[in-house]
C-alpha positions as CSV (number, residue, x, y, z in Angstrom):
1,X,14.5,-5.9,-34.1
2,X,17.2,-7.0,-36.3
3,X,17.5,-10.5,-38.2
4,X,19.6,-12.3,-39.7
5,X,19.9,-14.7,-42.7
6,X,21.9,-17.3,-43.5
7,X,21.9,-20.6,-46.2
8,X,19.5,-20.8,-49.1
9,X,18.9,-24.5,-49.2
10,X,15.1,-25.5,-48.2
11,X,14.9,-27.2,-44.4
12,X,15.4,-31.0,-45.3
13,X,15.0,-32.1,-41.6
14,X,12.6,-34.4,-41.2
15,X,10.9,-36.8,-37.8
16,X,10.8,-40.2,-37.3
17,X,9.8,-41.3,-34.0
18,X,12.7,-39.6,-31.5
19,X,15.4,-39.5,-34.6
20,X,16.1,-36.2,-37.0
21,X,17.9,-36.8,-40.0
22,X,18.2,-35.3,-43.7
23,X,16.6,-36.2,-46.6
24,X,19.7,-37.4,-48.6
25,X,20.2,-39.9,-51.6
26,X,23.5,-40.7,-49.5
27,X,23.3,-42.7,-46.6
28,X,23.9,-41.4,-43.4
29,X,27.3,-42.2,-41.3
30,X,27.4,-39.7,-38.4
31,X,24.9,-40.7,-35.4
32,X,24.9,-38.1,-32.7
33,X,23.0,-38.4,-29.5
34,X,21.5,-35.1,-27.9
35,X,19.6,-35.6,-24.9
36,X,16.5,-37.8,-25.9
37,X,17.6,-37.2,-29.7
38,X,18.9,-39.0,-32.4
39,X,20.9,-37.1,-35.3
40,X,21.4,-39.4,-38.7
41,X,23.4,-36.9,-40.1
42,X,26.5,-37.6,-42.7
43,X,30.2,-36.7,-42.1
44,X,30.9,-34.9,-45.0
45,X,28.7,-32.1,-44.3
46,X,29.7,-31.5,-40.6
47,X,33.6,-32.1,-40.0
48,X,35.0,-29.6,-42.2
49,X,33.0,-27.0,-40.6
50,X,33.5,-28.7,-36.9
51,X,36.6,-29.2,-34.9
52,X,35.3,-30.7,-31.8
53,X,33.7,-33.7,-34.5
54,X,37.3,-33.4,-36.1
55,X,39.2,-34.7,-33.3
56,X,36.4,-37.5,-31.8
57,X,35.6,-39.4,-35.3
58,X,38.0,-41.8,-36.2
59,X,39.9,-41.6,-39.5
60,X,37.6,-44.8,-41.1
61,X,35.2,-44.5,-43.3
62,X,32.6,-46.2,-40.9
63,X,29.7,-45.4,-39.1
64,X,30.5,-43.5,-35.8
65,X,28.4,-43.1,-33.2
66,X,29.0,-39.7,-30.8
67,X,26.9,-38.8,-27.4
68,X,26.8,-34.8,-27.3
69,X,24.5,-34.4,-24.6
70,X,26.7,-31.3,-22.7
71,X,26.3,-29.4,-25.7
72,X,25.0,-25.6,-24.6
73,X,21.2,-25.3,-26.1
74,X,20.5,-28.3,-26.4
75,X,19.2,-30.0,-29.4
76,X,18.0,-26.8,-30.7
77,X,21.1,-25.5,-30.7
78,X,22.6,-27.8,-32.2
79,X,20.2,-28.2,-34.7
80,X,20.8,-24.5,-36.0
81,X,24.6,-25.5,-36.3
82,X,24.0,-28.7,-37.9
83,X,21.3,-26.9,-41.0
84,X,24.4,-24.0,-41.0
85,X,26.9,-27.0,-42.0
86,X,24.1,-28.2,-44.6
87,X,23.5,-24.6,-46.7
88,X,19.9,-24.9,-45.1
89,X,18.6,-21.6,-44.9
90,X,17.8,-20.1,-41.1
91,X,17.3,-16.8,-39.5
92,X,18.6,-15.5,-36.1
93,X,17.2,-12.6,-33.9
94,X,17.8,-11.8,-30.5
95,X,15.8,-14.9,-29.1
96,X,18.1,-17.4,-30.8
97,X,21.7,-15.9,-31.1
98,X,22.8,-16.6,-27.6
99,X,22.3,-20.7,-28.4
100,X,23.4,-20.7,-31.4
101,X,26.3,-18.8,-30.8
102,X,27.3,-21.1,-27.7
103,X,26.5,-24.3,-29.5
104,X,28.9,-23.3,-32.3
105,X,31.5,-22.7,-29.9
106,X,31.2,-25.6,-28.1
107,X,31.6,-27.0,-31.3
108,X,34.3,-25.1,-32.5
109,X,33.4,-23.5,-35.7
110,X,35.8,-21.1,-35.7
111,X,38.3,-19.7,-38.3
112,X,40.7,-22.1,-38.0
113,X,38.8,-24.8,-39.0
114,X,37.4,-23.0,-42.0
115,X,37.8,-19.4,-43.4
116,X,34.1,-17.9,-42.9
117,X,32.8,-19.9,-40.1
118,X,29.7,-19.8,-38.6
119,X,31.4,-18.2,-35.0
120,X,33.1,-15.0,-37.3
121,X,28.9,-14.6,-39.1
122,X,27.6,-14.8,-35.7
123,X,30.1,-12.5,-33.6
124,X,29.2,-10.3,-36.5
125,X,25.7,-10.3,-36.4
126,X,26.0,-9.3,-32.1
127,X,28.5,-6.3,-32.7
128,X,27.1,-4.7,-35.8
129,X,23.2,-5.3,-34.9
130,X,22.3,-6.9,-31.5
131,X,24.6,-4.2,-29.3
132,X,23.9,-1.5,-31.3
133,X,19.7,-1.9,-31.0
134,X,17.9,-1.2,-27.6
135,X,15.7,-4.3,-27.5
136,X,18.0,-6.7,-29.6
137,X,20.2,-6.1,-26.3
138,X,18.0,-6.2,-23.6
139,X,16.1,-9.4,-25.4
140,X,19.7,-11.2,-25.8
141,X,20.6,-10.0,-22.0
142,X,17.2,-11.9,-20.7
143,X,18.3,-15.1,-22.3
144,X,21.5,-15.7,-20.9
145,X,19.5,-16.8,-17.9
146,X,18.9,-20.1,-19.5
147,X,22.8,-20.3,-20.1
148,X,24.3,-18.2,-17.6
149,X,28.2,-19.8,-17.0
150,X,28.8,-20.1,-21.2
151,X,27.3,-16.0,-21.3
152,X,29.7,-15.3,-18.8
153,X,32.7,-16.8,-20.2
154,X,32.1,-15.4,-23.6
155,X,31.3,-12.1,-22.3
156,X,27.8,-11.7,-23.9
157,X,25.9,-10.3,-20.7
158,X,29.0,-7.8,-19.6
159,X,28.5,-6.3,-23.2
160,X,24.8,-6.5,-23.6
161,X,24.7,-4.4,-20.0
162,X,27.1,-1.9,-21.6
163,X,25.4,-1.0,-24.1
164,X,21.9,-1.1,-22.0
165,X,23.6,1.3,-19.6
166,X,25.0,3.8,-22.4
167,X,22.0,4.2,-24.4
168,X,20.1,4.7,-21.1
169,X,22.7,7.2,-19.9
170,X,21.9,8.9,-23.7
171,X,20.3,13.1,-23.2
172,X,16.8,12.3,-24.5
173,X,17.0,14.7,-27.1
174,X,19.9,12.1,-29.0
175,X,17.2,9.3,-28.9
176,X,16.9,7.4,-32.2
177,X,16.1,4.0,-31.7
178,X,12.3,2.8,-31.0
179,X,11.1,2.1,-27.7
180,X,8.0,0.9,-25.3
181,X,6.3,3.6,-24.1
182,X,2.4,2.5,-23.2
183,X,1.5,5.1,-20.2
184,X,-1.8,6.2,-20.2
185,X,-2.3,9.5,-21.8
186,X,0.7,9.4,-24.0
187,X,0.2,9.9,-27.5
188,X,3.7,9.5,-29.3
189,X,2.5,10.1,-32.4
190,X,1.9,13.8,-31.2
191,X,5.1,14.1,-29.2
192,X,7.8,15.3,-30.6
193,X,10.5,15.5,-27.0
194,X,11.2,12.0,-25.5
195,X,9.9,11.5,-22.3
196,X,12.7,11.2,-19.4
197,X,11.6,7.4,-18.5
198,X,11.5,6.3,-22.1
199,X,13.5,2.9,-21.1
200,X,12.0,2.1,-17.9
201,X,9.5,0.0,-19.3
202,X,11.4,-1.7,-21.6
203,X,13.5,-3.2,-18.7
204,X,11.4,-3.9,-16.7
205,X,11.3,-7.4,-18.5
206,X,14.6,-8.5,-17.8
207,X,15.1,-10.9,-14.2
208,X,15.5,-9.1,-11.4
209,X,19.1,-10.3,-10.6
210,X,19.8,-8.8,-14.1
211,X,17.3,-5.7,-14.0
212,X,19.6,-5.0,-10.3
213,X,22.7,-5.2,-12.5
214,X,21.3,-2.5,-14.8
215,X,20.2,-0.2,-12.0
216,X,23.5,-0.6,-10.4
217,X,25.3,0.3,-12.9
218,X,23.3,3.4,-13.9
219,X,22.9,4.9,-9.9
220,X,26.8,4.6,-10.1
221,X,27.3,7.0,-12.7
222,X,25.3,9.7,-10.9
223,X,23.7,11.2,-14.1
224,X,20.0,10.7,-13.2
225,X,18.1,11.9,-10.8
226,X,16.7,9.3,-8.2
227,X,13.5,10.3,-8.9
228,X,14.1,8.6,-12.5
229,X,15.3,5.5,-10.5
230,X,12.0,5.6,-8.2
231,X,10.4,5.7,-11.6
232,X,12.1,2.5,-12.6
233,X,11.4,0.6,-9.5
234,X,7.8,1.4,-9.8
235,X,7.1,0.3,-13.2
236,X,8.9,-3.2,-12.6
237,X,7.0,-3.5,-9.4
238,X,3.7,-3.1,-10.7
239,X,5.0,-5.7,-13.9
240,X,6.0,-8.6,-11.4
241,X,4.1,-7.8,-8.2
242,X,0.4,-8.5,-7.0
243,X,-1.4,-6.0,-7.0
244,X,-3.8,-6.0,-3.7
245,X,-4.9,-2.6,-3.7
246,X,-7.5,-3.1,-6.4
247,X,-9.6,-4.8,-3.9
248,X,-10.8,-3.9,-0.5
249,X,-12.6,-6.9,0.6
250,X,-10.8,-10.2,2.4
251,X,-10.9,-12.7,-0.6
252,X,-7.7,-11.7,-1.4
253,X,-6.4,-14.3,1.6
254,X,-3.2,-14.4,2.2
255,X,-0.1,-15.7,0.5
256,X,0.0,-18.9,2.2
257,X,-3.3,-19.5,-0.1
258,X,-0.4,-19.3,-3.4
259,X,2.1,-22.2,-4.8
260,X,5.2,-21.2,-2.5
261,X,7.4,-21.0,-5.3
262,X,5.2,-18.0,-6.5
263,X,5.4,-16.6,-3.3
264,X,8.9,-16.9,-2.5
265,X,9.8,-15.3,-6.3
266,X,7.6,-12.2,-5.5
267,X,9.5,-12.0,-2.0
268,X,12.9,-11.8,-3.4
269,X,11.4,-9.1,-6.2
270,X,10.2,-7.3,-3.1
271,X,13.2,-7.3,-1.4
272,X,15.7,-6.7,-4.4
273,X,13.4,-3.4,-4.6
274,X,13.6,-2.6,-1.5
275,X,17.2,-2.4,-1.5
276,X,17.5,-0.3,-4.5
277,X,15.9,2.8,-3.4
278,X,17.7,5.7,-3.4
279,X,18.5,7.2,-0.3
280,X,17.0,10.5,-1.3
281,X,14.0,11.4,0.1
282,X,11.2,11.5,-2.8
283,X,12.4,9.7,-5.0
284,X,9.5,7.0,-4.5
285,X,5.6,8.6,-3.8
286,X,4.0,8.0,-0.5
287,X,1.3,5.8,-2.0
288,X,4.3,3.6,-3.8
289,X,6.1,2.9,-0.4
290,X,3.1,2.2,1.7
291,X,1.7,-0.5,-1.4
292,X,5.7,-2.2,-0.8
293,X,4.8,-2.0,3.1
294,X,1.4,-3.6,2.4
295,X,3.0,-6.2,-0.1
296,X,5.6,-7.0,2.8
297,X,2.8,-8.0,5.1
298,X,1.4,-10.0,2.4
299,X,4.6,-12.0,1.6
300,X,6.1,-12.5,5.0
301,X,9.3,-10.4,4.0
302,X,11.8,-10.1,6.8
303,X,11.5,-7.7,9.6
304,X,14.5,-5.8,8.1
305,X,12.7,-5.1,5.1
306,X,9.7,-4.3,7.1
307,X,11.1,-1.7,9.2
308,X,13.1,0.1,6.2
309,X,9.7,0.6,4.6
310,X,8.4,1.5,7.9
311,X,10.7,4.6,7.8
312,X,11.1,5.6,4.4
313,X,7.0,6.1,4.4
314,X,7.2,7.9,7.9
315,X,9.7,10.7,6.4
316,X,7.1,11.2,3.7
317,X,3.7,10.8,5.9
318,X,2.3,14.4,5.4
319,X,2.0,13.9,1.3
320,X,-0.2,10.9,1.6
321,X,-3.9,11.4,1.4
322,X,-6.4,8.7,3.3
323,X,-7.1,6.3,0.1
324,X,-3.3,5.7,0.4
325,X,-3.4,4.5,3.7
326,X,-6.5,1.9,2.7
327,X,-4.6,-1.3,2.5
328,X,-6.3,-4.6,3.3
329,X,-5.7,-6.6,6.6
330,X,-3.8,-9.9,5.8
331,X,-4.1,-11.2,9.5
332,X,-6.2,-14.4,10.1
333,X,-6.9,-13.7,13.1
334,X,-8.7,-9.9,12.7
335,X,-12.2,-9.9,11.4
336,X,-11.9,-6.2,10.5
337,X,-11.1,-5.1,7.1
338,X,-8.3,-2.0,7.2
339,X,-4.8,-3.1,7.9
340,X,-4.6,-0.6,11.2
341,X,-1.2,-1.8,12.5
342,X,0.3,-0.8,9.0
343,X,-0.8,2.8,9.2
344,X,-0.1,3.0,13.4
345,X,3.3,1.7,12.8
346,X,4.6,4.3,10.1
347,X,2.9,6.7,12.2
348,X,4.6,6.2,15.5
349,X,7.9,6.1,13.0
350,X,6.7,9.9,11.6
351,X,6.6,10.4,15.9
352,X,9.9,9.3,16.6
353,X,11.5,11.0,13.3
354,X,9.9,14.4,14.4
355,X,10.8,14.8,18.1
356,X,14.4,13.7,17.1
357,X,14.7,16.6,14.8
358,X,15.9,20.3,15.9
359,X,13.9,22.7,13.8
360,X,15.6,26.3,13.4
361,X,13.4,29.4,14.2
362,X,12.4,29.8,10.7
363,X,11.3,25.9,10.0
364,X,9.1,25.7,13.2
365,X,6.2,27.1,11.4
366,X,6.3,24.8,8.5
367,X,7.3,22.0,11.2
368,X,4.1,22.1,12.9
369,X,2.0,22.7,9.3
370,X,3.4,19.3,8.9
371,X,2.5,17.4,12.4
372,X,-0.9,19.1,11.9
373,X,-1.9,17.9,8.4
374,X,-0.7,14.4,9.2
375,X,-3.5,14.8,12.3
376,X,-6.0,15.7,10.1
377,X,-5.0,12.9,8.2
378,X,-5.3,10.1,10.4
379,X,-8.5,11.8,11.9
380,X,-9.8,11.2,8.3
381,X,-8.9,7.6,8.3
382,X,-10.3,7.3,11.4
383,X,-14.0,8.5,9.7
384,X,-13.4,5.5,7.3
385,X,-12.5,2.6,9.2
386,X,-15.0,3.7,11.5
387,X,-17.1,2.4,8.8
388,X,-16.2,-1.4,9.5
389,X,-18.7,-3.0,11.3
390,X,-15.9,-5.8,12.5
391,X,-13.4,-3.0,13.5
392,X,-12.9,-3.1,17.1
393,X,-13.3,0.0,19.4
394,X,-9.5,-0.6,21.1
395,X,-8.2,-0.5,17.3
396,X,-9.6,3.3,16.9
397,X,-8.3,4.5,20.1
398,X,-5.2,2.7,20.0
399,X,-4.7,4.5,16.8
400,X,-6.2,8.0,18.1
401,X,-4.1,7.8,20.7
402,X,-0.9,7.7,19.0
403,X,-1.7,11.4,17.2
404,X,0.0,14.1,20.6
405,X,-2.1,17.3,21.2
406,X,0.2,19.4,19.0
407,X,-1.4,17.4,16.0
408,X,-4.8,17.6,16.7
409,X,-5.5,21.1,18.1
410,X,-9.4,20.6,17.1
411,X,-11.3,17.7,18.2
412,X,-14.0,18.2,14.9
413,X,-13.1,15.7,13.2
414,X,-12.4,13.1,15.9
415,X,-16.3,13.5,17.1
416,X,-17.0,12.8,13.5
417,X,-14.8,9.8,13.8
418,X,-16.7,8.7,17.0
419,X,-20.0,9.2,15.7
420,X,-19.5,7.0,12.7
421,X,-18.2,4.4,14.7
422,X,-21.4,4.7,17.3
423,X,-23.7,4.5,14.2
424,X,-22.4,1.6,13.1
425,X,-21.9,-0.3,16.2
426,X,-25.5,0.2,17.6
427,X,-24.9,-2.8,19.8
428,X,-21.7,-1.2,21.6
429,X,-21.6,-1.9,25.0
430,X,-21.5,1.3,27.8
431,X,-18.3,0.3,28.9
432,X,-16.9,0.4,25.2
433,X,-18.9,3.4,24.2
434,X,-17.0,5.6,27.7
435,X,-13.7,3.9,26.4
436,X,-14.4,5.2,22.7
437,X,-15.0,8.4,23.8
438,X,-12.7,9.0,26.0
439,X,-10.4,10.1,23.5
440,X,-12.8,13.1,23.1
441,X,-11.8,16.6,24.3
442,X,-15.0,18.6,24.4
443,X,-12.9,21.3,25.5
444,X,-11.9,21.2,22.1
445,X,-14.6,21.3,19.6
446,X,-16.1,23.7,17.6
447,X,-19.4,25.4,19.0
448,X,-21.4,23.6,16.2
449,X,-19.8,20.7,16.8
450,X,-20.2,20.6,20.5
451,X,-24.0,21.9,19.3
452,X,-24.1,18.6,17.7
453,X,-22.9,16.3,20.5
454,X,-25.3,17.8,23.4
455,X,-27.9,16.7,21.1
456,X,-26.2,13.5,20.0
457,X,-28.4,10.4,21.8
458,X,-25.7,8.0,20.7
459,X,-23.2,9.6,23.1
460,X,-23.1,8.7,26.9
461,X,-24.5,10.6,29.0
462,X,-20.8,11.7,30.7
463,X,-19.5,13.5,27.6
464,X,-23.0,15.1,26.6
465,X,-22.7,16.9,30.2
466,X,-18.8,18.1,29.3
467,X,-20.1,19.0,26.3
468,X,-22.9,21.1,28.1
469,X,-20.2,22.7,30.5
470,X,-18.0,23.8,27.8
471,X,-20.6,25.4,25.9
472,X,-21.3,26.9,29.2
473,X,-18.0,28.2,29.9
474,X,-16.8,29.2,26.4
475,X,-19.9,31.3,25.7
476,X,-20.2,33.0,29.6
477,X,-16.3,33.9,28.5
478,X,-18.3,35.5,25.3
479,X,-20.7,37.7,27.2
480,X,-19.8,41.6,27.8
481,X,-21.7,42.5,30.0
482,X,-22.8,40.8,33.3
483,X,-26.5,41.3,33.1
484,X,-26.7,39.7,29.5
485,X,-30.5,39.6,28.6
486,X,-30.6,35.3,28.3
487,X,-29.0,35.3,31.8
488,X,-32.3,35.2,33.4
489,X,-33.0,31.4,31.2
490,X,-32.6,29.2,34.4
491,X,-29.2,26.3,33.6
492,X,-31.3,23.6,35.5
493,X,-34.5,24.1,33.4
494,X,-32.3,24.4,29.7
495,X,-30.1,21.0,31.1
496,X,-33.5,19.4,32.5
497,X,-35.2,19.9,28.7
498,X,-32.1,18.8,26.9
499,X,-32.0,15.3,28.6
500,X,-35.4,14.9,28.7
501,X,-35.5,15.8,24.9
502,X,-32.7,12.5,24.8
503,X,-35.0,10.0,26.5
504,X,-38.8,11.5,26.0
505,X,-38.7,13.2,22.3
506,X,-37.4,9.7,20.8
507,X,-34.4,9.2,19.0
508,X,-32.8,11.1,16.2
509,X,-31.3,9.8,13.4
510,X,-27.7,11.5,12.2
511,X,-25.6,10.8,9.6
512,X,-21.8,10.6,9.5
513,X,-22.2,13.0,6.7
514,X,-24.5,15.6,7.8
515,X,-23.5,19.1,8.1
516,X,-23.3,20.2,11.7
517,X,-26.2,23.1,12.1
518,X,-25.3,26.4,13.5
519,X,-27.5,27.6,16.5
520,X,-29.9,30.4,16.1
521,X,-27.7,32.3,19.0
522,X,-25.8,32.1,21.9
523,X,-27.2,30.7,24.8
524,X,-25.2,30.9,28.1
525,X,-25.2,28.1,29.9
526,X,-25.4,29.4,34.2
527,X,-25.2,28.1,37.8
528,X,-27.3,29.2,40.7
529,X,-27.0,32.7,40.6
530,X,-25.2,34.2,43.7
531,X,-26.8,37.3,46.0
532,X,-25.1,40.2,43.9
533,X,-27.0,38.2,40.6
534,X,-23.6,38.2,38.7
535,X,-23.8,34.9,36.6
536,X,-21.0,32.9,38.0
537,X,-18.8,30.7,34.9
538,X,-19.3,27.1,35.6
539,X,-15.8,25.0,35.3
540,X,-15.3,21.7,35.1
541,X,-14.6,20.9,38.4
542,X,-17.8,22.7,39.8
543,X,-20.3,20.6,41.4
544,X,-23.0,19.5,38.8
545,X,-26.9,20.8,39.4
546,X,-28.9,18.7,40.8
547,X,-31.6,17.6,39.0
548,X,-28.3,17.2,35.9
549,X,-26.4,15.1,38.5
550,X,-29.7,12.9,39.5
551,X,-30.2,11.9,36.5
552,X,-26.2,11.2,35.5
553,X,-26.3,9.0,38.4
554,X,-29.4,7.1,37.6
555,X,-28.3,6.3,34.0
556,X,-24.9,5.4,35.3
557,X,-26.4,3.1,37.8
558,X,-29.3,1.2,35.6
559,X,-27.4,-1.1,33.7
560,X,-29.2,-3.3,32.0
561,X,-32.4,-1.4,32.0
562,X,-34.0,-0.8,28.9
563,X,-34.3,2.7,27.9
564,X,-38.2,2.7,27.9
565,X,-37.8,1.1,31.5
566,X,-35.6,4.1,32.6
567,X,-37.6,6.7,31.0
568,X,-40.8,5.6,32.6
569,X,-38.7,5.3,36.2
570,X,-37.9,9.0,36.0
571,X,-41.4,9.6,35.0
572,X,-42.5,8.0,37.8
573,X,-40.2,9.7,39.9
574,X,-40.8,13.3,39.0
575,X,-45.1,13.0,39.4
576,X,-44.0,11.6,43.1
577,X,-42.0,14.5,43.5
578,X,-45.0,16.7,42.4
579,X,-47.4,15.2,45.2
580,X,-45.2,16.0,47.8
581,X,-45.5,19.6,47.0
582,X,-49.5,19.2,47.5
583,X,-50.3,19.4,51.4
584,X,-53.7,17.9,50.8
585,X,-52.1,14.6,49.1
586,X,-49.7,14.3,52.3
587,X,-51.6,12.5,55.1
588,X,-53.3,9.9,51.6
589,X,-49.4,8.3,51.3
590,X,-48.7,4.8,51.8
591,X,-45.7,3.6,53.9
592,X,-43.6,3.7,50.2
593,X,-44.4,6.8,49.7
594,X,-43.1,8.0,52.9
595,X,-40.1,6.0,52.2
596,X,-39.7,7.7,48.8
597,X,-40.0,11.1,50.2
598,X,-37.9,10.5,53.1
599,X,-35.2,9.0,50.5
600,X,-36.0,12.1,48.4
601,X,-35.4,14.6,51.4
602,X,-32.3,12.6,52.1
603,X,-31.1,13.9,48.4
């Protein structure tokens, strides 16, 4: 930064309750009032430097009394012109030119008053230092904020942007002048090439109205590449804006909890943002536009600024990976912790986006690499949210349903989704455990998989059963021959010991994590066999076994039974079953066993 240095007297000024004045063996005879301020000053020191003080004192040799309150800068201002008029030595930078300089044109201490006034030093000072150094400029352009109409007029901000602008426009390699450069893992002692976005962070201090200018003024030239701009936006984002990404529980509240002034500043940042990206697709990340979507939530921002991040982060779904899509719910109403909506909105966006476009013959294969990874995607965020104990079971299908089957051609990691969410509701209802899992295609899963769910005792009993016919069908489809040697394990017996394994061999305990086992070997899953002894494929329209559909219809039935209850009911059921078959035991029964066995035969 450059200074400059002017007078050699020492400062003189001195305080006496709310007056300045000049330690001076003459007495003073020039009051002037600034503000709250009073300046005992003396005439001889300030009109012949001062034109405006010229024409309002009087031509007698009195005392004279002058209100100055308009004066741009105020007292300090005019303090700095007032020590200039005295030889009293002061220095000016970049912080206090833009006062100064005003002040002593409101005053008018130009050349013709006196040859080698203070306005010719201080126009000096700007062109030969301030607008040829990168900071001196941008620090100048930031204050004319405080005195924005007087800047204006004198044309300080136009020139200070001008410069800002060409020396940002400047090939790296022609880069002299020092800059902020404070990225982690940058060493710029060991650098020798500047780094593309050397002045990003450097103006990311100015306002945003002004920091809009600059931008503006540098996407109109067309020399950078929007990805530079993106880069820009980014760092003054994360300068001015919240970060609520850093957290992931609800403390955070939302930003009626914050002054309203605060809130209503951060809105416009957002917004001013928002309307400066490029219209290039990547020139902001993924992860960038869904924080500004998450931060729009937060704020309130209007809908049109909503929906414009809505689509700008559905064209670039596929690169995101699931911590990206982790963003806080701000709603006072959910319980849950994930902001769902966010992600289900730009999702249906990446829906509407992709059925509107006409891939050629050659793009069709990349197409559908890119509806398929943004499935496995959202399948994956389905595994975490699952993970909220307050997340409600409509929230995961509603978002599980949004993904078509083109997306998900495997239902893996959808079970894995489900069985999260099952082990950490254990108190879901029936009715919400058939409506969770109705988004499950058994059809669909992967023979360990499906391994995994016939054994799964968190699942209802419905989808174990699919599961069971798949397996059926898709390994009957496997067998070459129709005499295979495991044809001759009776379906009814292997179904009868898998359920009873559910409610008689107690529960197991699996993990969201655990690595799905791989059977020892195919087992083939038959119906009754018909007269020729050809196993016959069972579909999923083919009546169910008996002693399988008994049982579905007794769990279906007993709600509100305990599971011991029902356990010892079938029990019960099955040693009355086995007296009937004794013809000894037949004429011993009681009217209720007759009953039973007539209900039985009835079956």
């Amino acid at each position: 930064m450059k200074f400059m240095k002017l007078g050699t007297r020492p400062d003189t000024f001195y305080t006496e309750e709310a007056t300045r004045t000049v330690t001076s063996d003459t007495p003073t005879d020039l009051i002037l009032r600034i503000n709250n301020i009073n300046y005992l000053l003396h005439k001889f020191a300030l009109l012949p430097k001062c034109g405006l003080l010229q024409q309002l004192c009087p031509t007698d040799d009195g005392e004279i009394t002058i209100d100055l309150h308009d004066i741009p800068g105020g007292e300090e201002a005019f303090e700095l012109c007032a020590k200039y008029c005295y030889g009293i030595t002061i220095n000016f930078s970049a912080y206090n030119f833009l006062p100064a300089f005003c002040a002593a044109k409101f005053l008018r201490m130009t050349e013709a008053v006196e040859k080698g006034n203070f306005v010719l030093k201080l126009e000096a000072f700007f062109h030969s230092c301030i607008l040829e150094g990168w900071k001196d400029s941008i620090i100048t352009l930031q204050t004319t904020i405080k005195l924005p109409e007087w800047s204006e007029s004198l044309g300080i901000a136009r020139r200070c942007m001008d410069s800002i602008v060409e020396k940002i426009l400047t090939p790296p390699p022609k880069v002299t002048w020092s800059y902020t450069y404070t990225r982690p893992g940058y060493d710029k002692k060991h650098r020798q090439s500047v780094p593309r976005d050397w002045w990003t962070e450097d103006i990311s201090d100015l306002d945003i109205d002004l920091f809009r200018y600059i931008i503006v003024a540098v996407r109109s030239t067309n020399m950078l590449p929007s990805q530079l701009i993106g880069e820009a936006l980014h760092v003054y984002a994360s300068r001015w804006l919240p970060d609520t990404t850093r957290t992931r529980t609800r403390t955070i509240g939302s930003a009626a909890s914050q002054p309203e002034e605060i809130t209503v500043k951060n809105r416009r940042i957002l917004e001013a943002i928002v309307s400066m990206i490029p219209a290039e697709r990547g020139s902001l990340s993924i992860n960038f536009l869904l924080r500004l979507l998450s931060l729009a939530n937060y704020l309130g921002s209007s809908p049109l600024t909503k929906t414009e991040l809505v689509r700008r982060s559905s064209q670039q779904l596929e690169e995101a990976t699931v911590s990206d899509l982790l963003f806080p719910s701000y709603s006072t109403s959910d319980q849950h912790l994930y902001d769902v909506e966010l992600v289900r909105s730009v999702l249906e966006s990446f829906w509407v986006l992709w059925r509107r476009q006409a891939p050629g013959p050659s793009e069709k294969g990349e197409s559908m690499r890119s509806v398929r990874k943004v499935g496995k995607l959202i399948d994956s965020y389905l595994q975490v949210i699952s993970k909220d104990v307050n997340m409600p079971a409509s929230k995961v299908v509603s978002l599980a349903e949004c993904l078509p089957d083109v997306a998900r051609p495997l239902h893996d990691d959808l079970y894995k989704a489900i069985n999260i969410y099952l082990k950490e509701h254990p108190d879901l209802s029936k009715a919400d455990k058939k409506f969770l899992c109705r988004i499950l295609d058994c059809q669909k899963l992967s023979p360990e998989v499906r391994a995994h769910a016939v054994k799964n005792e968190r699942l209802p009993l419905r989808t174990v059963v699919q599961a069971l016919f798949f397996d059926q069908e898709k390994t009957a489809r496997g067998a070459t021959t129709p005499h295979n040697s495991l044809t001759s394990y009776d379906t009814t017996t292997r179904g009868k010991e898998t359920l009873a394994a559910r409610e008689d061999q107690g529960k197991q305990k699996l993990s969201p994590e655990v690595r799905f086992p791989r059977a020892d070997g195919p087992t083939i899953f038959v119906a009754e066999t018909s007269t020729t002894d050809h196993p016959r494929i069972m579909q999923p329209d083919i009546k169910l076994p008996r002693e399988l559909e008994r049982k579905l219809v007794m769990r279906e039935t007993e709600e509100g039974v305990e599971s011991s209850e029902k356990a010892k009911d079938v029990a019960t059921e099955e040693r009355s079953q086995r007296s009937m078959s004794d013809p000894h035991k037949i004429g011993k029964r009681t009217g209720k066993t007759d009953r039973g066995h007539n209900k039985g035969r009835e079956r």
